[in-house]
C-alpha positions as CSV (number, residue, x, y, z in Angstrom):
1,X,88.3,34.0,93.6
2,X,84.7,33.7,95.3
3,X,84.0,33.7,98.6
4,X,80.0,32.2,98.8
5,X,78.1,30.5,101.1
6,X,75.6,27.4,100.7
7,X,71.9,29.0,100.9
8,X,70.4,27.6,104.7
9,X,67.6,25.9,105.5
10,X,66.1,27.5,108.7
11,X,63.2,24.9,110.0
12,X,60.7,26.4,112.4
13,X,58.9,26.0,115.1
14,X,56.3,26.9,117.4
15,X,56.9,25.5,120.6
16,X,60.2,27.8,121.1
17,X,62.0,30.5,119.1
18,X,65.1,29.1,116.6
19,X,68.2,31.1,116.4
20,X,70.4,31.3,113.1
21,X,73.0,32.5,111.3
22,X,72.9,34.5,108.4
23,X,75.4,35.7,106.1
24,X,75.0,38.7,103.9
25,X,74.3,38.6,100.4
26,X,73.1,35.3,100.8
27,X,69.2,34.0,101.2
28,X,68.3,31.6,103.7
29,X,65.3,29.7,103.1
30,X,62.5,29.1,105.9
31,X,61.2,25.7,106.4
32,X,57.5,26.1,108.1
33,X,55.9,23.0,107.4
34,X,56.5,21.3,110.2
35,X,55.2,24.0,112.3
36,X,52.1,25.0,110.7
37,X,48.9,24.3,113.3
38,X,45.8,22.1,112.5
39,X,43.2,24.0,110.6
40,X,45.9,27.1,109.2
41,X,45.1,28.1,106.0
42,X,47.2,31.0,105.4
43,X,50.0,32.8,107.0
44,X,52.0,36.5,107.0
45,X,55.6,37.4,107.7
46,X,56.7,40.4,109.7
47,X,60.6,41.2,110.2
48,X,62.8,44.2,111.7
49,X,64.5,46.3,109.3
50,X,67.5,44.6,108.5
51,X,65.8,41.7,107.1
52,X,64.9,41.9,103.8
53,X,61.9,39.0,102.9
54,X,60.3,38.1,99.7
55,X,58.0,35.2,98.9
56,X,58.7,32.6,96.1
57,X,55.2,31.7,94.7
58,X,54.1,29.3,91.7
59,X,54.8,30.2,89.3
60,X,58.1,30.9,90.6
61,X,57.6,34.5,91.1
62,X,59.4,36.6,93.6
63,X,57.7,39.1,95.9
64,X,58.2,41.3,98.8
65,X,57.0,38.9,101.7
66,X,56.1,41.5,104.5
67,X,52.6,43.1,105.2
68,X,50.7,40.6,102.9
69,X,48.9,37.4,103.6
70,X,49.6,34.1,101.5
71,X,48.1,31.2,101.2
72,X,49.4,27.6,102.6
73,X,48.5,25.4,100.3
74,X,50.5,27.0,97.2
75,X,53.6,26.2,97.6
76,X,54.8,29.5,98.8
77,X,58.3,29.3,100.0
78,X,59.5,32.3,102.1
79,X,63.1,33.4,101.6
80,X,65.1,35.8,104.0
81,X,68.4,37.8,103.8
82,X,69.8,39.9,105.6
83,X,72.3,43.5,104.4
84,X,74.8,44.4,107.4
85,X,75.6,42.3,109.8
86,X,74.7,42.4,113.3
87,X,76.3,44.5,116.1
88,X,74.7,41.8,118.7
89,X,73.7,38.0,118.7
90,X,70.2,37.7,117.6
91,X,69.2,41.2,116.9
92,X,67.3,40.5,113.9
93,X,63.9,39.3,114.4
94,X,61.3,37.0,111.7
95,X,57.5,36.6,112.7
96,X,56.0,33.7,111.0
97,X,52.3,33.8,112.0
98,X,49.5,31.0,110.9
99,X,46.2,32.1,110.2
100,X,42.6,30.5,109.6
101,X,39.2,32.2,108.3
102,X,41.1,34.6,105.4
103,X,43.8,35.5,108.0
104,X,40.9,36.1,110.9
105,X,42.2,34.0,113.5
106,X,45.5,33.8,114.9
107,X,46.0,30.1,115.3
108,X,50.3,30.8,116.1
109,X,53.5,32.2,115.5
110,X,56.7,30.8,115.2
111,X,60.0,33.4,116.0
112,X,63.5,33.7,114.3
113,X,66.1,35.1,115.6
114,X,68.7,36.2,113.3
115,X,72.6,37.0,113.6
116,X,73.9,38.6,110.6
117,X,77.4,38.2,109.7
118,X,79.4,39.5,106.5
119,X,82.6,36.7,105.2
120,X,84.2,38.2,102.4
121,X,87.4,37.3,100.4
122,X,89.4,40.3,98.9
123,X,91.8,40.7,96.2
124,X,93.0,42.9,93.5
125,X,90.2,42.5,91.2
126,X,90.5,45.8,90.0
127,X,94.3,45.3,88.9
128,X,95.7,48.2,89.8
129,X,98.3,46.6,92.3
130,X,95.8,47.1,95.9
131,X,93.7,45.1,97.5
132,X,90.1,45.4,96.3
133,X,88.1,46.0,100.1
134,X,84.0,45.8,98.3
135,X,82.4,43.0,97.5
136,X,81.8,43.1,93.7
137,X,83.2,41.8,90.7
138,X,85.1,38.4,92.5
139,X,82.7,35.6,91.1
140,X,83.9,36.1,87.3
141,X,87.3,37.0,85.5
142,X,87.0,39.1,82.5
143,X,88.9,40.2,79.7
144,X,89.3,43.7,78.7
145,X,90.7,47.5,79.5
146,X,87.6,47.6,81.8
147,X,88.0,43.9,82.9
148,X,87.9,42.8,86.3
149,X,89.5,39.6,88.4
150,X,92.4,38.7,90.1
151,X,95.7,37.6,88.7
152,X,98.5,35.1,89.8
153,X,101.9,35.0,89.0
154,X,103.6,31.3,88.4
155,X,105.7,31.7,90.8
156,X,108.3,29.9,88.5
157,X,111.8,31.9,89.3
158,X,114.1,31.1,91.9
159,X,114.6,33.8,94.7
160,X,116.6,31.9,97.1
161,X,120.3,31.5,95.2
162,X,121.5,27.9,97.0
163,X,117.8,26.6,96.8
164,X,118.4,23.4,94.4
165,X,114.4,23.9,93.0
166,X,112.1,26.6,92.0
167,X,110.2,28.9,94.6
168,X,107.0,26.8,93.5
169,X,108.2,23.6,94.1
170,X,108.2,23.4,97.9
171,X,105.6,24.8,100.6
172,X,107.7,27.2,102.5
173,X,108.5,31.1,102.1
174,X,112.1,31.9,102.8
175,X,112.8,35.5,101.3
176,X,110.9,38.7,100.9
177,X,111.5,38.5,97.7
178,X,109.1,35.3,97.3
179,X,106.5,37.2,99.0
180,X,106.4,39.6,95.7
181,X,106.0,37.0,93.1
182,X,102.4,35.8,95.0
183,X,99.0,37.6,95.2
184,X,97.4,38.7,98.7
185,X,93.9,37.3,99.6
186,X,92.4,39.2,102.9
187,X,89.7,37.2,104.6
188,X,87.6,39.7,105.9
189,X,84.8,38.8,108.6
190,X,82.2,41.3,110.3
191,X,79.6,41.0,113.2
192,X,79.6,40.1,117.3
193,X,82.7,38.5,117.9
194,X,81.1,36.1,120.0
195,X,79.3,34.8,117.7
196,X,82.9,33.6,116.3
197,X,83.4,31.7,119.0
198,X,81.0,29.2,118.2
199,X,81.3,29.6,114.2
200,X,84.5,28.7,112.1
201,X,85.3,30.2,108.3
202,X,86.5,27.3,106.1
203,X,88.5,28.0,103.0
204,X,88.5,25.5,100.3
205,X,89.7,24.6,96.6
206,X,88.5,22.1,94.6
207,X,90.7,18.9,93.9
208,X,92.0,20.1,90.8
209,X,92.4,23.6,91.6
210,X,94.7,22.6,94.3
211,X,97.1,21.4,92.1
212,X,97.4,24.9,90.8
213,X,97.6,26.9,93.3
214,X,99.3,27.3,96.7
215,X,98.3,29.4,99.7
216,X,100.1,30.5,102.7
217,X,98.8,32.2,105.9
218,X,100.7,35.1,107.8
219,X,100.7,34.9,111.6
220,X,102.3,37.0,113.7
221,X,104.6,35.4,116.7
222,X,106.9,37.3,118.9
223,X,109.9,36.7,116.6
224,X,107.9,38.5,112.9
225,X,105.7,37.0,110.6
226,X,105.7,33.5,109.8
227,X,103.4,32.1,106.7
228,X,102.1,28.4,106.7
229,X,101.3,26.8,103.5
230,X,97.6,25.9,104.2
231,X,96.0,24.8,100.6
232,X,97.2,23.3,97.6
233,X,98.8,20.4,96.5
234,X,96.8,17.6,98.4
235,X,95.3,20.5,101.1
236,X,92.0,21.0,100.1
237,X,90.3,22.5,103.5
238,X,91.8,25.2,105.8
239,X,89.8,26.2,108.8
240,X,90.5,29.7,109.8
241,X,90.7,29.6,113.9
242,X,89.1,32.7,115.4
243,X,91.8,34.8,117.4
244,X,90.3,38.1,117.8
245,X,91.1,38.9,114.8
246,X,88.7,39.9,112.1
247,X,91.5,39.9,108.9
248,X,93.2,37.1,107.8
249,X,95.8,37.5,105.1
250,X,97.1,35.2,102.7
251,X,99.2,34.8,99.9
252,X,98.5,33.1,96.8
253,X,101.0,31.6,94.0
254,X,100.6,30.1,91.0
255,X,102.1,26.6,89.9
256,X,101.5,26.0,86.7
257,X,100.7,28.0,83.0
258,X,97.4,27.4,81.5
259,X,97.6,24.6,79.3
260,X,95.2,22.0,76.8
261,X,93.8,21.1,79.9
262,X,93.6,24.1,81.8
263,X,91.6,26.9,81.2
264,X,94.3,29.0,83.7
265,X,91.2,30.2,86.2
266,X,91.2,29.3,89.6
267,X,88.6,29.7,92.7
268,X,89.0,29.5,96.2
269,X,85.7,30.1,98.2
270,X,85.0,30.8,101.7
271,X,82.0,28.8,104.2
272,X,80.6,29.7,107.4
273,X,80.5,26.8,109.7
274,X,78.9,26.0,112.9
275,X,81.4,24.2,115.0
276,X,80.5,21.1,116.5
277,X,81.5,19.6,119.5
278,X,78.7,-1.5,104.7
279,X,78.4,-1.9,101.4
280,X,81.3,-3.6,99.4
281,X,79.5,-3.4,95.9
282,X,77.2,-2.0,93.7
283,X,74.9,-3.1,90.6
284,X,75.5,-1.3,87.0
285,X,75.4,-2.4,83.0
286,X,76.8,-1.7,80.1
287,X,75.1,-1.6,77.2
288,X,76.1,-1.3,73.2
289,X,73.5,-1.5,70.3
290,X,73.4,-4.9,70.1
291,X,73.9,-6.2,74.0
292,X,73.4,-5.3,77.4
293,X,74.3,-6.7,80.4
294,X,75.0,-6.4,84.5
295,X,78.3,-5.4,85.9
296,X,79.3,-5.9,89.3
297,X,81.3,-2.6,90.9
298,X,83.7,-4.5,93.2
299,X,84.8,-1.7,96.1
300,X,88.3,-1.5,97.0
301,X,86.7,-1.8,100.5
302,X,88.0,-5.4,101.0
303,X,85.5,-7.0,103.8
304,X,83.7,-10.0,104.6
305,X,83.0,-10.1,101.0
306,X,86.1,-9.2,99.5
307,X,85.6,-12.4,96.8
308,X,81.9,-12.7,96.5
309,X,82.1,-10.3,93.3
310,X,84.2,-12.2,91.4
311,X,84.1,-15.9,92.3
312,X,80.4,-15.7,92.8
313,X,79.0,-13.5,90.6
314,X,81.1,-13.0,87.3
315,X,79.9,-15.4,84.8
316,X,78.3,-15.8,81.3
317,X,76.9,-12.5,80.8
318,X,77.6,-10.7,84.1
319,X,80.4,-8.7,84.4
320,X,82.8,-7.2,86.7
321,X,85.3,-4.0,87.4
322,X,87.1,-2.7,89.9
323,X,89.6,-0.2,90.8
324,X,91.9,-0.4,93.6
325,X,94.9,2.4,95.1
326,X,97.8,1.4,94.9
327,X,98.1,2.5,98.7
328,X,95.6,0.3,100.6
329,X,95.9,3.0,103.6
330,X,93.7,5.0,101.0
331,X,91.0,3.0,101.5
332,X,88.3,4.2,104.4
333,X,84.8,3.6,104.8
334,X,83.6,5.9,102.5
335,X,84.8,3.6,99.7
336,X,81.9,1.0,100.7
337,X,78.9,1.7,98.5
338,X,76.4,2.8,100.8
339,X,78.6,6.0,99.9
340,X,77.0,5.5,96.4
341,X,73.6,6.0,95.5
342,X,72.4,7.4,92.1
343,X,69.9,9.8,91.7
344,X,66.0,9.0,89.3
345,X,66.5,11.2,86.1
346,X,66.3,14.9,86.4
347,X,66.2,18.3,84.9
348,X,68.4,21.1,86.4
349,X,68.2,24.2,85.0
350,X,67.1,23.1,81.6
351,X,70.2,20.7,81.3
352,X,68.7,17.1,81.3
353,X,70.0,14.0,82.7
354,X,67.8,11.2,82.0
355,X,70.2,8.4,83.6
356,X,70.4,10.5,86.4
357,X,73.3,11.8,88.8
358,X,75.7,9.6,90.8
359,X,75.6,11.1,94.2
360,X,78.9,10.3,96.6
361,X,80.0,11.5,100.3
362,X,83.3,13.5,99.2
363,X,83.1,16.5,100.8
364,X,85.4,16.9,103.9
365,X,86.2,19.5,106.3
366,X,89.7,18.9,106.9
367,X,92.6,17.3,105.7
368,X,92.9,14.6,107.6
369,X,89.1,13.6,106.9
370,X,88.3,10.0,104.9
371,X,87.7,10.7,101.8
372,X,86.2,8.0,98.9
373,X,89.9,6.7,96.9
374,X,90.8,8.9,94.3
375,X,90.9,5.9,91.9
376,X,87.4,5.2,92.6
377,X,86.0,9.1,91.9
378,X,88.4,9.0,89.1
379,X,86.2,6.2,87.5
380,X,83.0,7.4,88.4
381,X,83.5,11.0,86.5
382,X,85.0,9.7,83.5
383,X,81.9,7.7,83.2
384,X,80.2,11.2,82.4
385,X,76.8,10.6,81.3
386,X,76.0,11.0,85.2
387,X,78.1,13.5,86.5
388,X,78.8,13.1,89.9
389,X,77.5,15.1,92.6
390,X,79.4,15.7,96.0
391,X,78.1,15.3,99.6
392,X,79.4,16.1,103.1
393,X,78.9,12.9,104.9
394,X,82.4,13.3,107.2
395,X,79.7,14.1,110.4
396,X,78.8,10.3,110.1
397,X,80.6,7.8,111.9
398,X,80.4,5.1,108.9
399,X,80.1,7.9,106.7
400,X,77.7,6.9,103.7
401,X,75.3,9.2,101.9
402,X,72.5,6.2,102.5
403,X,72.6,7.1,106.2
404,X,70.5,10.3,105.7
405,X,68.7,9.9,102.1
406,X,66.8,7.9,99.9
407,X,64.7,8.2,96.7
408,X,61.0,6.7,96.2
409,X,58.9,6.3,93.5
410,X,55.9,8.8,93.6
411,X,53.2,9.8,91.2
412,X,53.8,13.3,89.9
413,X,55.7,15.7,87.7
414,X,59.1,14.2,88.5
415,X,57.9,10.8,89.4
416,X,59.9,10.7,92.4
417,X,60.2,11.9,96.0
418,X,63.4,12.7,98.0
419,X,63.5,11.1,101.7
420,X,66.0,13.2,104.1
421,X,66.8,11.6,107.6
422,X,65.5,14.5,109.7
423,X,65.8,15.0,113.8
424,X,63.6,18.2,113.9
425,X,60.9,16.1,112.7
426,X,61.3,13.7,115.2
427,X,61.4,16.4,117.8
428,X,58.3,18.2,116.3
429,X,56.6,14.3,116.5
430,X,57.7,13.4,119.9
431,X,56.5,17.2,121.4
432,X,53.1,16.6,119.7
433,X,53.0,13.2,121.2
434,X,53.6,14.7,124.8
435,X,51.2,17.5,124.7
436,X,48.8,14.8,123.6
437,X,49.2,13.3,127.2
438,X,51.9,10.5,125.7
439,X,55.2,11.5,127.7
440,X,55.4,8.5,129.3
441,X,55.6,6.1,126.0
442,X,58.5,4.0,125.9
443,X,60.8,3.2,123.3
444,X,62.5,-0.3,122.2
445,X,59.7,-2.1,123.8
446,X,60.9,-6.2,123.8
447,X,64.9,-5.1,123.3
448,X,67.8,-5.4,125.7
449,X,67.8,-1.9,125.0
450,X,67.6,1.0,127.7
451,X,64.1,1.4,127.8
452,X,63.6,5.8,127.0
453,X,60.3,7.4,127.4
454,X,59.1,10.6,125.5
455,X,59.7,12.8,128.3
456,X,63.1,11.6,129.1
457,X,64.4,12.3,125.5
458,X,63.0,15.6,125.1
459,X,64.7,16.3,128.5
460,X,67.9,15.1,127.5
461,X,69.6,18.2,126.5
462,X,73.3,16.9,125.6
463,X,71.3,15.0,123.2
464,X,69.3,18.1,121.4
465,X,72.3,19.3,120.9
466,X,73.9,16.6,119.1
467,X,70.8,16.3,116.9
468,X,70.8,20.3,116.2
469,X,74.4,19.9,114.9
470,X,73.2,16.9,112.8
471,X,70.4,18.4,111.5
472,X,72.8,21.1,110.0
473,X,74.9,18.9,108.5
474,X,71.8,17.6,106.8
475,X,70.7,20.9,105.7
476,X,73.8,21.5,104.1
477,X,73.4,18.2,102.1
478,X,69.5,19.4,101.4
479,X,71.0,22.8,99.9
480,X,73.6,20.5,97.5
481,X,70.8,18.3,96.5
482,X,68.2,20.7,95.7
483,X,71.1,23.2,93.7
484,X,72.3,19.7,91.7
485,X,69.2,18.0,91.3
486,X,66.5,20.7,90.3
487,X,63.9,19.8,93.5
488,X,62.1,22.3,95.5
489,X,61.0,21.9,99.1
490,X,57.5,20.0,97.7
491,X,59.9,17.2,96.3
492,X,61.1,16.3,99.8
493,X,60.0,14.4,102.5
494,X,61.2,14.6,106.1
495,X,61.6,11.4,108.0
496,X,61.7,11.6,111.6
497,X,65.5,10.4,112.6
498,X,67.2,10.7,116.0
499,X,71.1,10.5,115.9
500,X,73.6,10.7,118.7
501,X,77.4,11.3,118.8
502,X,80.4,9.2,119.7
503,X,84.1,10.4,118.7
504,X,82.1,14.0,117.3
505,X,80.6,11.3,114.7
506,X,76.9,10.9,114.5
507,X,75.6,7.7,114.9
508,X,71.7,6.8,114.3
509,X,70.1,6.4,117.8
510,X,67.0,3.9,116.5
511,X,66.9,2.2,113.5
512,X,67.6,4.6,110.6
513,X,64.4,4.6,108.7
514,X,65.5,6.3,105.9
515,X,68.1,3.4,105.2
516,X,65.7,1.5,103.7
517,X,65.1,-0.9,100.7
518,X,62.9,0.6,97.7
519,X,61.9,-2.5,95.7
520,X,59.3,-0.1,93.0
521,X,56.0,0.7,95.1
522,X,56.9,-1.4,97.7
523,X,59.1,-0.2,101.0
524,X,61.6,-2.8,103.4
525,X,62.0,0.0,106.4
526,X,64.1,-0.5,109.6
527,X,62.1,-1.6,112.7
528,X,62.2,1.8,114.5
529,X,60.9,0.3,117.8
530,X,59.6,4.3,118.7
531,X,57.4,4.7,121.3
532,X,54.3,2.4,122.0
533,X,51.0,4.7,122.1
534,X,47.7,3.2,121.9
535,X,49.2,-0.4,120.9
536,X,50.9,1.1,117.9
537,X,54.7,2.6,117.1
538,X,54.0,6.3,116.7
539,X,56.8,6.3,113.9
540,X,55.7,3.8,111.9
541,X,52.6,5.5,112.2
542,X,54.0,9.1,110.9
543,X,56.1,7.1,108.0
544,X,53.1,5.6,106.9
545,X,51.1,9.0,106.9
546,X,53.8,10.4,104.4
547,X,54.5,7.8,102.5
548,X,51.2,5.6,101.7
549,X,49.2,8.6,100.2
550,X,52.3,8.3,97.3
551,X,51.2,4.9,96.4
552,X,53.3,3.0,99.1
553,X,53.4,0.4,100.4
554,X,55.7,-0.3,104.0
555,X,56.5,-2.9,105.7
556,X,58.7,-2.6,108.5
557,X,61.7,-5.1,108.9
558,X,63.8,-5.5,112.7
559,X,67.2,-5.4,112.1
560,X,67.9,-4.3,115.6
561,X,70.6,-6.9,116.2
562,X,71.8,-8.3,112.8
563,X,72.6,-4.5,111.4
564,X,71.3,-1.2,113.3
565,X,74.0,-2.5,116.2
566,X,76.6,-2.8,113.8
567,X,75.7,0.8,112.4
568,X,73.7,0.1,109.3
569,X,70.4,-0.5,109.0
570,X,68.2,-2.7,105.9
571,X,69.6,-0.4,102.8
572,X,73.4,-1.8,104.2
573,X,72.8,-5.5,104.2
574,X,71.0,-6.2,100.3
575,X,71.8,-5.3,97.1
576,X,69.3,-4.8,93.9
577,X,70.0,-6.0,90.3
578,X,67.5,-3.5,88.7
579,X,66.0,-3.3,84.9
580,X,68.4,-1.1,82.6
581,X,67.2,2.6,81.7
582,X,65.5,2.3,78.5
583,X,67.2,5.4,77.5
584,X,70.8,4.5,75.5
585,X,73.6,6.2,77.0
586,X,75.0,7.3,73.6
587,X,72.0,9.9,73.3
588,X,73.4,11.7,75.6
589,X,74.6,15.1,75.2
590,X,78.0,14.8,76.5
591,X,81.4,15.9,74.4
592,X,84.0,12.7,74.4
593,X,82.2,10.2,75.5
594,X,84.6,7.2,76.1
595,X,82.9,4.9,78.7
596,X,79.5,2.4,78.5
597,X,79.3,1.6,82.3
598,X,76.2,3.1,83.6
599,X,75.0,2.5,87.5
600,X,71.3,1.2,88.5
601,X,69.1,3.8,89.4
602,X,66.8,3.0,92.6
């Protein structure tokens, strides 16, 4: 059993201090890019004592951050962490400081404050009968006299005499004696309990861990203890509601032996959260030694194209598959194929995947949450020469991973660069844009459009708030992408995105430039219609600046009314038939292979 945390992204900046979470054990890393000022050239990091800070520097070497002065243009990365947590919000403090002239002149600082908090899952990892209260040895299960890790029981018997099935067949508790045949699992959190307020603790098992496992919470009520069954079976997420308390118990059971196709180990993990408050196909081949051609995906998404696939494009060497639920209710907009991009061809850590990774929006929160059809994951793993990776795209109202990421081509090592949707960047654009004198330009210029100036957007503070939660949720996604993909920060470009929310859904407030279509070198970007300074759209303007130096070329395409009202943007409204990977599928280093449909990458 783990309890773990995805590593943060904490971006900077020097206009106002930026307060974050922390958990400890885990490293957060700071984004400063964005905040760097004209003409730096170097910068140094000072931090209170409970902050620990080291330096990642080509090539790849780790060292302590503090009292030294590093160079910008490097590719430092700095990395923070943090070793008990806090007894107040935001009593750890991070000094970023931006030098010119070999660290001469102070050109700026940007401040981080820092809450520290400790999530920790216990167990008996000791097996000796009691509940394990340090946080070692829970990330692994070994074998052994002197082995460590948790054990279940199959909770297989039947305590309850006039119960008709066994005590692992339903999801309720009805005798002490049940309580004896299952594990107990303490969720232990530590620091200001006001910063719990505002900050939830999901648990989570994968999909087919939960069909292993069940869990059950103890509450106390007037009347005793009660236990909900909270995860396994079809419960994937729990969210752990703060009541004062700092302990949560649970208890654990087993449903079934290890078998052929189970190994017989199990995780459950813990993740800090901040609470908040139209594709229908897709291109792919397959390929054999002697033949190759296209296959249409057809989504289970039945739309305004529901027979367009197969009346209008299955023919004399185009193919077509599908795979529809037997439950239609299954279907939600996640199963449209904006939620289904696939990555250029990657190396992560040493293992190479030269047709690439499907990437899909899976991850939810909650267990009521859309999630893509089981059929349709089901087919896209046992393809396996491009194993899936999961995203959290649940925040999005039409809740597709194209919404907030793209790939372009780009001339260097990995031949490619990663595009993230990003509202700090915006922010960081429009507060340059003001202190240059430009407050008063006005966005969607020539639209029946409310007409918004700089000033009143960086006023509007319901709507910094909504972008701060957005950008989060991004971050998270970042954090996936660089784990499963092998990038660094240098491999990503942010592009300045503003979102609002309706429902608690984020919606893109201007045309979604990242939603765009990548035809090779050359770009099809949404129509931003940003603000109008000196006769040109200061947002085409900063795309252009981080884009053209790669060998771009954009061109920007209105699709205010026929898609960006409708939430999508260019990327939703075409499809690409692209060239087949020269590289042949059954190269691949993959045990069992069994499947020769292989999706486009962009």
């Amino acid at each position: 059993m783990a309890a773990r945390s995805q590593q943060r992204t904490i971006i900077l900046s020097l206009l106002r201090p930026t307060h974050a979470a922390c958990v400890v054990g885990t490293k957060c890393l700071l984004d400063i890019q964005g905040s760097i000022p004209p003409g730096a050239d170097s910068f140094t990091v000072q931090a209170s004592p409970g902050v620990h800070v080291s330096i990642i520097y080509n090539p790849e070497k780790m060292r302590p951050g503090q009292s030294s002065t590093w160079p910008l243009n490097k590719g430092a990365e700095i990395m923070v962490s943090t070793v008990v947590p806090s007894d107040h919000l935001n009593d750890n403090k991070v000094k970023v400081s931006f030098h010119k002239e070999n660290g001469n002149v102070l050109m700026g600082s940007a401040r981080l404050y820092l809450t520290s908090v400790a999530i920790s899952l216990q167990a008996d990892t000791r097996r000796d009968g009691k509940v394990n209260m340090k946080n070692t040895n829970k990330s692994s299960w070994t074998w052994g006299p002197y082995g460590h890790g948790a054990i279940l029981l199959v909770n297989c018997d039947k305590d309850q005499p006039d119960s008709k099935d066994m005590d692992n067949e339903d999801e309720g508790i009805f005798t002490c004696k049940d309580l004896e045949d299952m594990s107990i699992l303490i969720l232990k959190t530590q620091g200001p309990k006001a910063f719990f307020k505002t900050h939830g603790v999901l648990l989570h098992v994968s999909p087919p861990d939960s069909e292993k496992l069940g869990v059950f919470h103890q509450t106390e009520t007037n009347s005793g203890s009660k236990y909900r069954h909270v995860l396994g079976r079809e419960k994937l997420f729990y969210h752990v509601e703060y009541n004062g308390e700092l302990e949560h118990v649970f208890y654990v059971e087993g449903l079934t032996f290890p078998d052929a196709d189970f190994s017989g180990l199990l995780s459950i993990s813990a993740t800090l959260l901040e609470v908040s408050e139209e594709d229908e196909m897709e291109f792919g081949y397959t390929e054999s030694p002697k033949k190759c051609f296209p296959v249409v995906f057809d989504s289970p998404r039945n739309r305004g194209l529901k027979d367009f696939p197969f009346k209008k494009i299955l023919g004399p060497d185009f193919g077509y598959v599908t795979r529809e639920p037997k439950n239609s209710l299954e279907v939600s907009s996640q199963d449209a194929f904006g939620n289904l991009e696939v990555s250029p061809p990657v190396t992560v850590r040493g293992k190479v995947y030269p047709l690439g990774r499907i990437l899909i929006g899976n991850i939810t929160l909650t267990n009521t949450s859309r999630r893509m059809s089981k059929v349709v994951r089901d087919f896209l793993y046992a393809q396996q020469v491009q194993p899936p990776v999961e995203l959290y795209v649940d925040w999005l109202l039409v809740g597709h991973v194209d919404e907030f990421m793209t790939f372009v081509p780009a001339d260097s090592l990995k031949g490619f660069r990663l595009l993230l949707a990003s509202p700090s960047a915006c922010y960081r654009l429009f507060r340059e844009k003001q202190q240059q004198g430009h407050g008063d330009a006005v966005m969607f210029q020539g639209l029946k459009a409310p007409q918004r100036t700089i000033d009143n957007i960086l006023s509007d503070e319901k709507m910094r708030v909504e972008c701060h939660y957005v950008q989060s949720c991004i971050n998270w996604n970042r954090n996936i992408l660089k784990k499963e993909l092998g990038l660094t920060e240098q491999d990503i470009i942010d592009i300045p995105v503003l979102f609002s929310l309706e429902l608690k859904k984020a919606r893109a407030f201007f045309p979604n430039m990242v939603n765009m279509l990548v035809l090779g070198s050359h770009l099809g970007i949404p129509k931003p219609f940003g603000p109008i300074i000196d006769g040109k759209c200061c947002l085409e303007e900063e795309v252009q600046s981080l884009l053209e130096p790669l060998g771009l070329h954009c061109t920007f395409i209105d699709d205010y009314l026929s898609y960006h009202q409708y939430d999508g943007n260019v990327h939703c409204g075409t499809n690409v038939l692209r060239h087949a990977f020269s590289f042949k599928w059954w190269n691949m280093d993959v045990p069992a292979l069994s499947r020769t449909d292989i999706l486009s990458a962009l």
